[in-house]
C-alpha positions in Angstrom: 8.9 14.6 -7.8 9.8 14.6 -4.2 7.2 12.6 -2.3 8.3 13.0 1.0 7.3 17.3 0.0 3.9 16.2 -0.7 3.6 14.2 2.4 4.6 16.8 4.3 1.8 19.0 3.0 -1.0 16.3 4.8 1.2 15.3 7.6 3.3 17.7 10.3 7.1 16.1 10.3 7.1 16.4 13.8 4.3 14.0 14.7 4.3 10.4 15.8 2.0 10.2 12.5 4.3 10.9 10.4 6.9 9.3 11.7 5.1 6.0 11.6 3.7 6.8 7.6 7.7 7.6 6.6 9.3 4.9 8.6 6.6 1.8 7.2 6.9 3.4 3.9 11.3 3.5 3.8 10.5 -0.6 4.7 8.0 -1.0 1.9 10.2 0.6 -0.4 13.7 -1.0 0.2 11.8 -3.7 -0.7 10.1 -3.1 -3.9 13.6 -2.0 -5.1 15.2 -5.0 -3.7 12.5 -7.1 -5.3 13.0 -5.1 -8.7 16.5 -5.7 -8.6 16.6 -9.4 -8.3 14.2 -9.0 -11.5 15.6 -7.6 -14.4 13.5 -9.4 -16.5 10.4 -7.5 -15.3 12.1 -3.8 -16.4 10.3 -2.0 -13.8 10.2 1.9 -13.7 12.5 2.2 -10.3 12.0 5.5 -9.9 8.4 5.3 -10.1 8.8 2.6 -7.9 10.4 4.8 -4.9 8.3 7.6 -5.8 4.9 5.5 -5.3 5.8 3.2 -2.6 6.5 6.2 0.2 2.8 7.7 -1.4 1.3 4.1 -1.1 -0.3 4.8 2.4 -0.7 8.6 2.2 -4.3 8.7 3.3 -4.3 7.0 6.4 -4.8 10.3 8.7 -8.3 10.3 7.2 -8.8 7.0 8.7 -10.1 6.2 12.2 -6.9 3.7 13.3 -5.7 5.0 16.9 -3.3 2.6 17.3 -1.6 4.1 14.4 -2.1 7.9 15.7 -5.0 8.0 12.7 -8.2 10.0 13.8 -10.0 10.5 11.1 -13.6 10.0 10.3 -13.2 6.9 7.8 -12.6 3.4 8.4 -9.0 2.2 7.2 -9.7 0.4 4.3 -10.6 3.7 2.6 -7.3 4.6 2.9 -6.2 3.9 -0.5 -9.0 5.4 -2.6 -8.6 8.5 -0.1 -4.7 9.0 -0.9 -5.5 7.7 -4.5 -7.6 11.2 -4.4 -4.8 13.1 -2.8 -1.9 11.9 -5.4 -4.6 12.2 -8.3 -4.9 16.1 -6.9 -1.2 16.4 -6.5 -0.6 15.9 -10.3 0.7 12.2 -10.3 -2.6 9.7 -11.4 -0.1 6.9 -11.8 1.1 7.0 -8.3 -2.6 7.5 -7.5 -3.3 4.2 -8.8 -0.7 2.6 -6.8 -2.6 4.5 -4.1 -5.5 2.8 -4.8 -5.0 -0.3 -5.6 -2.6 -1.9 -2.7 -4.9 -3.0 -0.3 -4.7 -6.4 0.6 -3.8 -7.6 -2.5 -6.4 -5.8 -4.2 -9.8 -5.4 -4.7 -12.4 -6.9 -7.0 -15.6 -4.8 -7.6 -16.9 -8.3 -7.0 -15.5 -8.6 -3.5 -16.7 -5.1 -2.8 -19.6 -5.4 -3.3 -20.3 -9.1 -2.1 -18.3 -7.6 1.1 -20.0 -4.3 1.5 -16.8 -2.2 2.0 -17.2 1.3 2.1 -15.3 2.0 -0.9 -16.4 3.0 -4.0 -17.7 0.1 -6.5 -14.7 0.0 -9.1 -12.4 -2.7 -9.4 -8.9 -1.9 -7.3 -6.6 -5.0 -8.5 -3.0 -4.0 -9.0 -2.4 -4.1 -12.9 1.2 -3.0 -14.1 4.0 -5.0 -12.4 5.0 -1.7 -10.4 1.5 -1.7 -8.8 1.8 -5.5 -8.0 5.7 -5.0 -6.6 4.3 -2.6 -4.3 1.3 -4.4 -2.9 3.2 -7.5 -2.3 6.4 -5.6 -0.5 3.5 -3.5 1.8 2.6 -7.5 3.6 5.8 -6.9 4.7 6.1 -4.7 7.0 3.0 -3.6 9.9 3.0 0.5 10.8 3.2 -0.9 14.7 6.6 -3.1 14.2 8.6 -1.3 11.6 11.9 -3.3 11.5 10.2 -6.6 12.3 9.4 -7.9 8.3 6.1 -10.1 9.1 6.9 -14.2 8.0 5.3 -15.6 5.0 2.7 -17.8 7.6 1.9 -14.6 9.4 0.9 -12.6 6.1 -0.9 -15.7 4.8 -2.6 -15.7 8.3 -3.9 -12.0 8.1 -4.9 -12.3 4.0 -7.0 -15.5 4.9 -9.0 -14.3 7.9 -10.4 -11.5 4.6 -10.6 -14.1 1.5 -8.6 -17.4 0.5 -8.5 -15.2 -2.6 -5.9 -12.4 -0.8 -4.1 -16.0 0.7 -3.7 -17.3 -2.8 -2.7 -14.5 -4.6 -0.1 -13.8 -2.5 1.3 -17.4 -2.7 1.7 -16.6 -6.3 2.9 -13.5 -6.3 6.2 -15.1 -3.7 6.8 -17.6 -6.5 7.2 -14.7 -8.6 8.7 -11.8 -6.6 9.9 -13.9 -3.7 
């Protein structure tokens, strides 16, 4: 599977769009792989690992996020149910899961509902450690400062202003990953 291919069937490769997607998803993946080789002990699927970290963020052109170049009719934190749809359709409904399942640190059907997010009412937590590899490395890296990776305060910051929840599982996913 080549995901930059797929991608290029949603995005033209000569737009600022795409160009942000590739370049935030190359940071996020580096990572995961530099995060899975640290770990050993985890035996993560690497390939699966590249393969689903540059799909992670696939749907964002049906968001509405202008400062991204997104301008689409949905708000952005349908983005990862929306490309969850488009790798499920593509053939891969692992990657699809990854898809789904990165934002923020996750979502609880509790949270979504008790939030009123405009996503549908299933739990989106990150389950295998691939999934979890993925969604911390994203915290990373913003899609407006690409080489600048975001300090542990600063993603802490962002995760609180949602839920202490996001805040917390991120502290313990650095103990683990970090």
């Amino acid at each position: 599977m080549d995901p930059i291919k797929i991608i290029e069937k949603y995005y033209d490769k000569n737009s600022n769009l795409y160009n942000i997607l590739v370049r935030h998803s190359i940071k996020v993946c580096d990572k995961a792989l530099m995060i899975a080789d640290k770990h050993p002990e985890l035996h993560v699927d690497r390939k699966f690992i590249k393969e689903a970290s540059m799909l992670h963020d696939i749907g964002i052109f049906k968001t509405n996020a202008p400062d991204i170049e997104c301008y689409g009719s949905h708000e952005y934190i349908e983005h990862g149910y929306l490309g969850s749809e488009i790798v499920f359709n593509e053939g891969y409904p692992r990657h699809a899961l990854v898809c789904e399942r990165h934002t923020g640190m996750g979502l609880t059907l509790e949270w979504i509902i008790q939030s009123n997010l405009p996503v549908p009412h299933r739990d989106m937590m990150p389950v295998s450690v691939e999934e979890q590899i993925i969604c911390y490395a994203d915290k990373f890296y913003s899609k407006t400062k690409f080489d600048k990776e975001q300090s542990i305060e600063k993603i802490l910051s962002k995760l609180s202003k949602y839920d202490e929840n996001q805040a917390r599982k991120f502290i313990q996913w650095n103990e683990r990953f970090g």
